[in-house]
C-alpha positions in Angstrom: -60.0 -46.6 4.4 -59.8 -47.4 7.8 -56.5 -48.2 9.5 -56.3 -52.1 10.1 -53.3 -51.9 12.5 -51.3 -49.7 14.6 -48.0 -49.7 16.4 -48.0 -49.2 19.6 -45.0 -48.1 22.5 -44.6 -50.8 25.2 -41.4 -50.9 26.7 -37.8 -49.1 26.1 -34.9 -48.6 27.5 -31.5 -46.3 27.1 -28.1 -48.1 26.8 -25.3 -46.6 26.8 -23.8 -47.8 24.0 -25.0 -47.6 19.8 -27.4 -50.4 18.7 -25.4 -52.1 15.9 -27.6 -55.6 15.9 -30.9 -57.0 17.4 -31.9 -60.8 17.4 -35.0 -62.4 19.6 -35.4 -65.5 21.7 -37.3 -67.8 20.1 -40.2 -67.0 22.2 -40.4 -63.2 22.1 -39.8 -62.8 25.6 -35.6 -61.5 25.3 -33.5 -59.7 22.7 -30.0 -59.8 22.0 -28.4 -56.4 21.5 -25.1 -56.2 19.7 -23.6 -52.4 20.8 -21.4 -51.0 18.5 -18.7 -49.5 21.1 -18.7 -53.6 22.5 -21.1 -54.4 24.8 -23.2 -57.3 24.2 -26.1 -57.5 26.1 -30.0 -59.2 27.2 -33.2 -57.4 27.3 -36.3 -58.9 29.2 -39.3 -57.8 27.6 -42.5 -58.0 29.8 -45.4 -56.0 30.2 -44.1 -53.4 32.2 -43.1 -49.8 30.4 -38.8 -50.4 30.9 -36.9 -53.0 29.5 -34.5 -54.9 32.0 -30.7 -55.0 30.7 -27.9 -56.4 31.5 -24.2 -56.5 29.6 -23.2 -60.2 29.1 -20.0 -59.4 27.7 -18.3 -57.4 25.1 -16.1 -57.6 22.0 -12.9 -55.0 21.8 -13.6 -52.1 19.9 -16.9 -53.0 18.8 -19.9 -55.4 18.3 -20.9 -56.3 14.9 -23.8 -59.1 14.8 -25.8 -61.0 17.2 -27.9 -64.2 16.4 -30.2 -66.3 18.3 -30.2 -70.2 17.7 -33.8 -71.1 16.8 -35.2 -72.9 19.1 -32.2 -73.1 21.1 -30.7 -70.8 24.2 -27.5 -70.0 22.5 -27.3 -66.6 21.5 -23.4 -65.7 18.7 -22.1 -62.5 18.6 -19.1 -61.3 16.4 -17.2 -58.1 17.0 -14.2 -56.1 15.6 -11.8 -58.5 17.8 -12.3 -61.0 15.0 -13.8 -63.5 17.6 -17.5 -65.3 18.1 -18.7 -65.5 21.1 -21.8 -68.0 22.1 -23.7 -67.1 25.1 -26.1 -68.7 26.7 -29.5 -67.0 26.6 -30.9 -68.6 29.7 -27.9 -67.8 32.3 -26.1 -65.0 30.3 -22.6 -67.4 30.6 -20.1 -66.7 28.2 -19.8 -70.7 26.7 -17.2 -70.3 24.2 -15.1 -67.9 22.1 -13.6 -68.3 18.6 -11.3 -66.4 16.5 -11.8 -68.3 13.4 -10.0 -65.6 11.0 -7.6 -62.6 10.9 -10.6 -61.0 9.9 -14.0 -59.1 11.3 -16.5 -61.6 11.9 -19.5 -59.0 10.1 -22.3 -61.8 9.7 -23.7 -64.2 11.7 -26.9 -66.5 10.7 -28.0 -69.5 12.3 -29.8 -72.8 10.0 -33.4 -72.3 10.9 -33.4 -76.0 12.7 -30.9 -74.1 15.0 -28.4 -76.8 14.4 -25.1 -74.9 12.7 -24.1 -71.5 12.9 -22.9 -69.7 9.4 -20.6 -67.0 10.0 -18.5 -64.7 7.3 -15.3 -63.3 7.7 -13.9 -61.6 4.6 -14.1 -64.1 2.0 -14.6 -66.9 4.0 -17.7 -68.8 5.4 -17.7 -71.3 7.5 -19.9 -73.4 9.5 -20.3 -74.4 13.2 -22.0 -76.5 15.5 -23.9 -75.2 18.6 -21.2 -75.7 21.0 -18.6 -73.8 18.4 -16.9 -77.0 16.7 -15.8 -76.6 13.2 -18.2 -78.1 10.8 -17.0 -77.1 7.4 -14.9 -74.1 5.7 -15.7 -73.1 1.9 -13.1 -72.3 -0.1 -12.6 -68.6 -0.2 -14.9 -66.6 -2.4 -13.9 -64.1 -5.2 -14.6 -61.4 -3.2 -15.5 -60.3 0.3 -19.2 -61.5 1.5 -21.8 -58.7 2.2 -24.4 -60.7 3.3 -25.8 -64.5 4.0 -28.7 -66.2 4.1 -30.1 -69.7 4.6 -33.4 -70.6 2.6 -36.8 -71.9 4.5 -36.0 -75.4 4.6 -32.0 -75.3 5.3 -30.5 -76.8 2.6 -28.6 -74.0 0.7 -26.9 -71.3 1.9 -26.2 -67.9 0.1 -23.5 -65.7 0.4 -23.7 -62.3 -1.7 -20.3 -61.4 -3.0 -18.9 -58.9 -5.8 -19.3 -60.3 -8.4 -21.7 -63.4 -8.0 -24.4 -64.7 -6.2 -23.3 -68.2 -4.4 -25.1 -70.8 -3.3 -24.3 -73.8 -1.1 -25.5 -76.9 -0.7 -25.5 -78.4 2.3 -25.2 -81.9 2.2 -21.9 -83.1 3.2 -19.7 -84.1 2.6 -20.3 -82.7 -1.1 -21.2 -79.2 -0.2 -21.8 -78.4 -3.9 -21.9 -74.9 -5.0 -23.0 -73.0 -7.7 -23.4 -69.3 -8.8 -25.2 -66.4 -10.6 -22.6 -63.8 -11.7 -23.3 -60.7 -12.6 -20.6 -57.9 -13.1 -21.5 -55.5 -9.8 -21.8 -56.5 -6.5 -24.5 -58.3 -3.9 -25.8 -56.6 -1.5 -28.4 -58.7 0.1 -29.7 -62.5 0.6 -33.2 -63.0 0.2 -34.5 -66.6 -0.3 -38.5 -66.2 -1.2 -40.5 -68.3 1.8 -41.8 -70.7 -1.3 -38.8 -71.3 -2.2 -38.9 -70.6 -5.7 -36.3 -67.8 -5.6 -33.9 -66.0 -4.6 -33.1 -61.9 -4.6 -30.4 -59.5 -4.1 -29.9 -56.0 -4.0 -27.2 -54.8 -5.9 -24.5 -52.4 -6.0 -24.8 -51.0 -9.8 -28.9 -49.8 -8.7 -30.7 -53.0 -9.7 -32.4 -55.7 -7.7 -32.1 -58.9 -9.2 -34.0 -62.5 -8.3 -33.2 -65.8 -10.0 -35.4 -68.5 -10.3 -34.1 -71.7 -8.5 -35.1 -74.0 -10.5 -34.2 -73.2 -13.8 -31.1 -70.3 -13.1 -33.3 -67.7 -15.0 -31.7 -64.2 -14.2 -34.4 -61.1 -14.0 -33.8 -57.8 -13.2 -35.1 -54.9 -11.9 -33.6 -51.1 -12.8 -34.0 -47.4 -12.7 -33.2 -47.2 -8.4 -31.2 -44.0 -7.6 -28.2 -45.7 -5.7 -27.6 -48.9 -4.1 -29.6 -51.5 -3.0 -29.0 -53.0 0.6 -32.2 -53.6 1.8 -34.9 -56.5 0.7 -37.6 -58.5 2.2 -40.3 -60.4 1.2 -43.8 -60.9 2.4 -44.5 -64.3 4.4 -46.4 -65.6 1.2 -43.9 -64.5 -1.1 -46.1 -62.1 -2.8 -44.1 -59.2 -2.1 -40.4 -58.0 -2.5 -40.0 -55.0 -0.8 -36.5 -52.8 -1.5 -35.2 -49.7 -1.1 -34.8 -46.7 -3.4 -33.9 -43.6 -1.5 -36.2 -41.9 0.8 -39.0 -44.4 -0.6 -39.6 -48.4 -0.7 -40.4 -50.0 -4.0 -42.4 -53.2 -3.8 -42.7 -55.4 -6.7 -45.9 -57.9 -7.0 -45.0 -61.0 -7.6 -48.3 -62.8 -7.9 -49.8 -63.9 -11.5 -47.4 -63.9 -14.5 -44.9 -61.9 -12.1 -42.9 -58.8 -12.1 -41.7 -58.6 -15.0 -43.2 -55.7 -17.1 -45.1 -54.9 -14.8 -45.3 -51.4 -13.0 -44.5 -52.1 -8.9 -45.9 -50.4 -6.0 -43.7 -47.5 -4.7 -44.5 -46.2 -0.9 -43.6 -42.6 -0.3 -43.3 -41.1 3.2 -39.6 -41.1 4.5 -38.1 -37.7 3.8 -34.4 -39.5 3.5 -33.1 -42.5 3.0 -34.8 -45.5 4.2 -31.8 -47.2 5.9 -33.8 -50.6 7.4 -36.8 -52.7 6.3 -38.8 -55.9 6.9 -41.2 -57.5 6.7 -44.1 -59.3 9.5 -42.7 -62.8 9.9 -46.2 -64.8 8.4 -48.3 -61.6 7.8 -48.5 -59.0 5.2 -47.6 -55.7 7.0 -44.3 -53.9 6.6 -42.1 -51.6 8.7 -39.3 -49.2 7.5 -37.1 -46.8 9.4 -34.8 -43.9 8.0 -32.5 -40.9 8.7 -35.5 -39.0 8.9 -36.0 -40.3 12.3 -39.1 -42.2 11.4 -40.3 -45.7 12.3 -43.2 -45.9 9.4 -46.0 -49.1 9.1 -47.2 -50.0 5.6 -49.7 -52.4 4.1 -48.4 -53.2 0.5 -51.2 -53.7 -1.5 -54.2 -53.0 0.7 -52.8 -48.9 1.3 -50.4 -46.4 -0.7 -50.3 -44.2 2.2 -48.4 -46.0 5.7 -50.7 -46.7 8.1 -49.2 -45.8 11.1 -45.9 -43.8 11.7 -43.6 -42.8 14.8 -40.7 -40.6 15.6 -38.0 -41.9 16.9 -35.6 -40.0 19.2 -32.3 -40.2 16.9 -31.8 -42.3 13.7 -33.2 -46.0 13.5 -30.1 -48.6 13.3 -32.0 -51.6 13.6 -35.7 -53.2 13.3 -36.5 -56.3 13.9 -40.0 -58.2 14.0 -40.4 -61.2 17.3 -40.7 -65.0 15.4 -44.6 -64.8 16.7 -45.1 -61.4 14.3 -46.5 -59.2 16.9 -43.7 -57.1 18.1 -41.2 -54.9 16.6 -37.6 -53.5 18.5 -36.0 -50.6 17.1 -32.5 -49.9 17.9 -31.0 -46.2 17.4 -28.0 -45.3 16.6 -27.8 -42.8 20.4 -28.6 -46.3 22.3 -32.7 -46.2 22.6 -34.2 -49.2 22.5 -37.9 -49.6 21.9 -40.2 -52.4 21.6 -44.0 -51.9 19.9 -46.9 -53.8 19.7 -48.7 -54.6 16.5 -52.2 -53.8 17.9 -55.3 -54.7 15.1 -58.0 -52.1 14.7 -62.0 -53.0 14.7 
């Protein structure tokens, strides 16, 4: 089979600090780099071969989590000083900064009409508006939150916790919650783009996805360890997660996953440690320990379709809104940005 696409090197650059967190500007022109000894900082991507950085700020002892408001200019990081900051994107200016617990700010994500800011501290979640006024504060959850995650259209929020899956309504002043329990812990938020579901990753080695409308629990066993890592495809046919060194995809077309036998992708030689996938589109990237940035095409190709080495271990990868770039963040401070470039 021919190879439909291909990633290709454009730009990269060398900071001098570890890449803990990537976000991009709305129009795929700047990233936001979260550095794990503090820094936070802008990259300008253009056509040219080097990316142009500068530090905005930092956070003591480390950066955790960077997000960029969509649509918007204001860029949030969180870092071990248990503050927020919000930056703007455009100047760089350091607009505001919060300490809104006695507790590490570790994620960040922003309501997709880029009009409040979710943040998680612990057990707590709380929302703010753009210029960092408090908007609401949920009662504390049973345990600490390991990930969050709004759905397409805004209106519930999910925060994975040990213990339970929680979802919020947002419609205040109710802000009504419910949950799906189940006796390990969450590791992941994953709304489907149809809005039917929604997965997680769990800490027992079993991916789970409940159907929204009726609560129905279905799960998925047999992985080797935990899962942290899941994405689905922009038409919510695919759920990629990981299972060691390889990425198991389950089809979710038809009657569904359920007794069905999913797609497993081998090629990483250890542990696949970040995954996503094209924002819209139907391709796939992965990156592990073995120092290997890997493109796949789930259902089309068993075999990737395109692969890279990297110059230390991937910490990052993130795909641009528009789909046709990827930025990979390592853990000795290389940043990279590649093309998605179709064949024929």
């Amino acid at each position: 089979m021919k190879t439909p696409a291909l990633l290709e090197p454009r730009a990269s650059a060398l900071l001098d600090d570890y890449v803990a967190d990537l976000a991009w500007s709305p129009d795929g022109a700047r990233l936001a780099i979260a550095g794990g000894e503090g820094g936070v900082f802008l990259a300008m991507h253009s056509a040219s071969k080097s990316l142009a950085i500068r530090q905005l700020g930092e956070h003591g002892m480390g950066a955790l989590a960077v997000a960029w408001q969509p649509k918007g200019e204001i860029v949030a990081s969180s870092g071990q000083d248990n503050a927020i900051a919000l930056w703007d994107g455009a100047s760089g200016a350091e607009q505001r900064r919060l300490r809104p617990a006695m507790a590490w700010t570790e994620h960040l994500a922003w309501s997709p009409d880029g009009t409040q800011l979710a943040s998680a501290a612990g057990k707590v979640l709380s929302l703010w508006t753009p210029a960092g006024e408090p908007l609401h504060k949920f009662d504390a959850h049973a345990g600490a939150i390991a990930a969050i995650g709004w759905d397409k259209p805004g209106r519930d929020l999910a925060a994975a916790t040990n213990g339970a899956m929680v979802i919020h309504r947002i419609e205040p002043p109710q802000y009504a919650t419910r949950q799906y329990k189940w006796p390990a812990g969450c590791q992941t938020v994953s709304f489907s783009p149809n809005g039917r579901m929604v997965a997680s990753g769990m800490q027992d080695g079993s991916l789970h996805f409940w159907y929204l409308s009726s609560s129905k629990d279905s799960q998925m066993r047999g992985y080797p360890g935990k899962v942290h890592l899941t994405s689905w495809s922009g038409d919510s046919r695919w759920l990629a997660s990981n299972a060691g060194n390889d990425i198991v995809c389950w089809d979710f077309s038809g009657k569904g996953p359920e007794g069905s036998k999913p797609a497993q992708l081998s090629g990483h030689t250890e542990r696949v440690e970040c995954l996503a996938f094209q924002p819209g589109g139907a391709y796939l990237v992965s990156a592990g320990r073995d120092w290997r940035l890997t493109l796949w095409w789930p259902g089309k190709a068993k075999a990737a379709i395109d692969a890279h080495l990297t110059d230390s271990e991937p910490s990052c990868v993130r795909w641009s809104p528009d789909g046709r770039h990827v930025a990979v963040g390592e853990r000795k401070g290389k940043l990279t940005v590649f093309e998605l470039v179709k064949v024929g």
